[in-house]
C-alpha positions in Angstrom: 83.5 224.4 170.8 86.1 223.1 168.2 88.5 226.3 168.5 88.9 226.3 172.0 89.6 222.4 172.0 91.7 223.0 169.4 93.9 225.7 170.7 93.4 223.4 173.9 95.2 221.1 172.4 98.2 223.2 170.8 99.0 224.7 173.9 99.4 221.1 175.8 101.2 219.8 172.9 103.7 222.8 172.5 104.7 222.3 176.5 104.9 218.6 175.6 107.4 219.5 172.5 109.4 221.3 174.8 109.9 218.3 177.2 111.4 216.0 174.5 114.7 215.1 175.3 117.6 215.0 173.3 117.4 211.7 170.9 113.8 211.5 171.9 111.0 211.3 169.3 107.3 211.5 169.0 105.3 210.1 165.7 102.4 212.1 165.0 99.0 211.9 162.9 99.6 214.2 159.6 98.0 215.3 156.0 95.1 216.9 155.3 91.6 217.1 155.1 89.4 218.9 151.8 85.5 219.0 151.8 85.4 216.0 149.8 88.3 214.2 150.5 91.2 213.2 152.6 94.9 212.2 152.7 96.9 210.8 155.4 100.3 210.9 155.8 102.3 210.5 159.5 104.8 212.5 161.1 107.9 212.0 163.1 109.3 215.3 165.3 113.1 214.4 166.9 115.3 216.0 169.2 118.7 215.5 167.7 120.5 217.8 170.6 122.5 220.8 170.3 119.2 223.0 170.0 118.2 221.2 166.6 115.3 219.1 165.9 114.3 217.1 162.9 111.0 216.8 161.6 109.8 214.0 159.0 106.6 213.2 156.6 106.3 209.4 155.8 104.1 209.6 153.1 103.0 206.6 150.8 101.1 208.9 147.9 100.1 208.9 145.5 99.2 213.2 146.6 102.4 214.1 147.7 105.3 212.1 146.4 106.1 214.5 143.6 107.3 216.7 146.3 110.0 213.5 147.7 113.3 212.9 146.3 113.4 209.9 143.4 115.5 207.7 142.8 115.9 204.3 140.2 116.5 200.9 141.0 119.7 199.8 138.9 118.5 196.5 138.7 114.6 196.4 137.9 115.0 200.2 136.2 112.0 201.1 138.4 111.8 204.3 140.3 111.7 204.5 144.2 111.4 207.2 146.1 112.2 208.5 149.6 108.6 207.8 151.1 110.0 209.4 154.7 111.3 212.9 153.7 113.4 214.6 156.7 113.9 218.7 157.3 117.0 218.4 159.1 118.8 221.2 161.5 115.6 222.8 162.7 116.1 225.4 165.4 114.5 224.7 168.7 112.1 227.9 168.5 110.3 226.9 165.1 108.9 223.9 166.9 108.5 225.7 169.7 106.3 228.4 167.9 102.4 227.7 168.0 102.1 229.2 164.6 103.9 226.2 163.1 101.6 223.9 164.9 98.4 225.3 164.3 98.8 225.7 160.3 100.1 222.3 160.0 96.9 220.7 162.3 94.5 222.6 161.3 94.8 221.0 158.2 93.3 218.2 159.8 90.6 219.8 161.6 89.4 222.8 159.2 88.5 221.0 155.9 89.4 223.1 152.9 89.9 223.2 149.2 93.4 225.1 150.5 94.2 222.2 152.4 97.0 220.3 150.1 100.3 218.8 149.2 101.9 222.2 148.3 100.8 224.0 151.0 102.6 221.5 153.2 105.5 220.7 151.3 106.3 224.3 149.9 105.1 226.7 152.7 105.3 225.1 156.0 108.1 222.5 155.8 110.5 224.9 154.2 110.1 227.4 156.9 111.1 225.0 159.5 114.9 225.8 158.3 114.7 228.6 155.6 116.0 226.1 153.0 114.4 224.8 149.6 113.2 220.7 150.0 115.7 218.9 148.4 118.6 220.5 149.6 117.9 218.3 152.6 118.6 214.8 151.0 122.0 215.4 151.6 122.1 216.5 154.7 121.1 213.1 156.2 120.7 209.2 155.7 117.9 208.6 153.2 115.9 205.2 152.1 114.2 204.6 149.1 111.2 202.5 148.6 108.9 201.1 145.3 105.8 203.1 146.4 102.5 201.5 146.3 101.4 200.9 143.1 97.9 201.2 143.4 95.8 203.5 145.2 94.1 201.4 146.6 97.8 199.6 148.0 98.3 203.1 149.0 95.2 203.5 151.4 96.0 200.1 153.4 98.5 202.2 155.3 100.4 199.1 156.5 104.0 200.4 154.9 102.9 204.0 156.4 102.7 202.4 159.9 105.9 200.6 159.2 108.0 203.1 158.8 106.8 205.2 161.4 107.6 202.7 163.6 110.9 201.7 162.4 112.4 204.9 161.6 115.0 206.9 163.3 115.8 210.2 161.7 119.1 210.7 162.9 122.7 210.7 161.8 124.4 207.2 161.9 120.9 205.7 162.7 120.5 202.0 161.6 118.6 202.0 158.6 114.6 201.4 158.7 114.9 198.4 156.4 117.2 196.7 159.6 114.4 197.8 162.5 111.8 196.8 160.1 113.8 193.0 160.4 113.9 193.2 163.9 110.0 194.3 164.1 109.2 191.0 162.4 111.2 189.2 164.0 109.8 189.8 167.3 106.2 189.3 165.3 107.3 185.7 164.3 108.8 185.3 167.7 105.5 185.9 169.7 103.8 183.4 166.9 106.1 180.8 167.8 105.7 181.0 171.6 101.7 181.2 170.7 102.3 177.4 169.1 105.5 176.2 170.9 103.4 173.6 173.0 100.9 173.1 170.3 100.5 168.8 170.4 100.7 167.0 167.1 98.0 167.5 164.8 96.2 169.9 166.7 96.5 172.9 164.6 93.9 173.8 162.0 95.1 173.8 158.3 94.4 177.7 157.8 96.4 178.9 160.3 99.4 176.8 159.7 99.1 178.3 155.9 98.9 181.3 157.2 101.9 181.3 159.5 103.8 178.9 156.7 103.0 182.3 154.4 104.5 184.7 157.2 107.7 182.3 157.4 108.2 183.0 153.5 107.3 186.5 153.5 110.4 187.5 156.5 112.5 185.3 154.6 111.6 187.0 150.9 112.4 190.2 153.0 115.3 189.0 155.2 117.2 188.0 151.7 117.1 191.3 150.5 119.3 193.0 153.0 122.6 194.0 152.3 125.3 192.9 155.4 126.6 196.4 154.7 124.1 198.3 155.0 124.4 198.6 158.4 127.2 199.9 159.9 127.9 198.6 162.9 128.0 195.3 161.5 124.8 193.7 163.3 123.0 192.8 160.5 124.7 189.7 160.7 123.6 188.3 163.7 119.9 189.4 163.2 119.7 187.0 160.1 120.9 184.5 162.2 118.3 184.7 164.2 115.8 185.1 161.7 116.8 181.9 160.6 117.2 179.9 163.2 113.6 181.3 163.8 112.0 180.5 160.9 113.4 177.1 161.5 112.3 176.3 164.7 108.8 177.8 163.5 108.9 175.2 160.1 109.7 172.5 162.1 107.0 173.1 165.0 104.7 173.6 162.3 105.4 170.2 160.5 104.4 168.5 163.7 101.7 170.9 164.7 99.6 170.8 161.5 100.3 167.4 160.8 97.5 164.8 159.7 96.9 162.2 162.5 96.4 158.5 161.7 92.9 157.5 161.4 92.0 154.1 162.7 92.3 152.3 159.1 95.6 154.0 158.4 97.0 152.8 161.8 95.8 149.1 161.1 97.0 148.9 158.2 100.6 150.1 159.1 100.6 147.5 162.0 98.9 144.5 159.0 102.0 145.2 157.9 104.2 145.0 160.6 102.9 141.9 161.1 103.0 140.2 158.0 106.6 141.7 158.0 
């Protein structure tokens, strides 16, 4: 029956908590279920070494984002907020406790009208480390996002993946913003080997709009990053890249997509030629 699945499953994912290694991390599914309703939300769960973990809820609203740090954008005068929130300096036994587990998934599993934001946000995320929410904004790097603006915007879940799979709660982590480059990079790249031996004219009109589309969106995106906001100084070269990427892809695309001559058209240029 569901119980002993469940508890099934707790026990195999405590042991498999207790196997991450240090700088290893897991994202997991999160929020909550309610008789007549749902909201998702992902988690991240990080071993950051020394006996601490670090555990995070990327969550894209609207339920929820009262509860996450704000923040205004100087130039627009909009607010953003800190869509993934981070408990930092968790001790090893409060993710090792199957109590922890069990409340937080059976929020999943058990629909109820208890299931909610402030269950999760004031009872069981402040117990990981005994300390109030937002005394946690300091204790680590922290991005800040326009959130969706609609609800349906919201329930598309693309910027939820996203950041679940660019994030790295940890100190001195590159930024999500710079892995979220990189991850479309790689996307572009594999387009471009897709069409790299494409002949002349042979591509249909809709795709090349839509890869001509893509090209502008990483470049809307790669013009927004700051060269300091990473660190280590490798922003730079990644924007290279993307460039010389988007390029390449333009100029492939140009031939690619390009209208062939029709009979007419090619006697005509040769008339003239000729008369030339």
């Amino acid at each position: 029956n569901l119980d002993a699945l469940f508890l099934n499953f707790i026990n195999t994912f405590v042991n498999m908590v207790g196997n991450l290694q240090t700088e290893q991390q897991v994202v997991l599914p999160g929020g909550w279920q309610q008789p007549n309703k749902a909201h998702l939300c992902l988690y991240i769960l990080r071993n950051t070494g020394s006996g601490k973990f670090s555990f995070s809820v990327i969550n894209t609203g609207p339920d929820g984002l009262e509860y996450h740090p704000s923040n205004f954008d100087s130039t627009t005068g909009r607010q953003t907020k800190q869509l993934c929130m981070t408990m930092w300096d968790i001790p090893a036994e409060r993710v090792l406790d199957s109590t922890f587990w069990v409340l937080l998934f059976r929020m999943q599993v058990y629909p109820s009208k208890k299931n909610d934001a402030a269950f999760l946000y004031t009872k069981l995320l402040t117990s990981l480390n005994s300390r109030p929410l937002l005394s946690n904004k300091e204790s680590g790097p922290a991005e800040f996002y326009y959130p969706p603006s609609t609800q349906e915007a919201a329930e598309q879940y693309h910027e939820l993946a996203r950041l679940a799979l660019t994030t790295i709660p940890d100190l001195g982590a590159r930024p999500s913003k710079f892995s979220a480059l990189l991850l479309m990079n790689a996307a572009v790249e594999i387009a471009y080997r897709g069409i790299e031996d494409a002949r002349p004219s042979s591509m249909d009109p809709e795709d090349s709009r839509i890869l001509k589309l893509t090209a502008r969106n990483l470049a809307n995106y790669a013009s927004t990053l700051e060269t300091e906001s990473v660190a280590d100084g490798s922003l730079g070269g990644a924007l290279t890249y993307t460039w010389d990427l988007l390029d390449r892809l333009l100029k492939k695309l140009a031939i690619a997509s390009s209208k062939p001559l029709d009979q007419h058209s090619a006697m005509g240029v040769g008339g003239r030629g000729d008369e030339i």
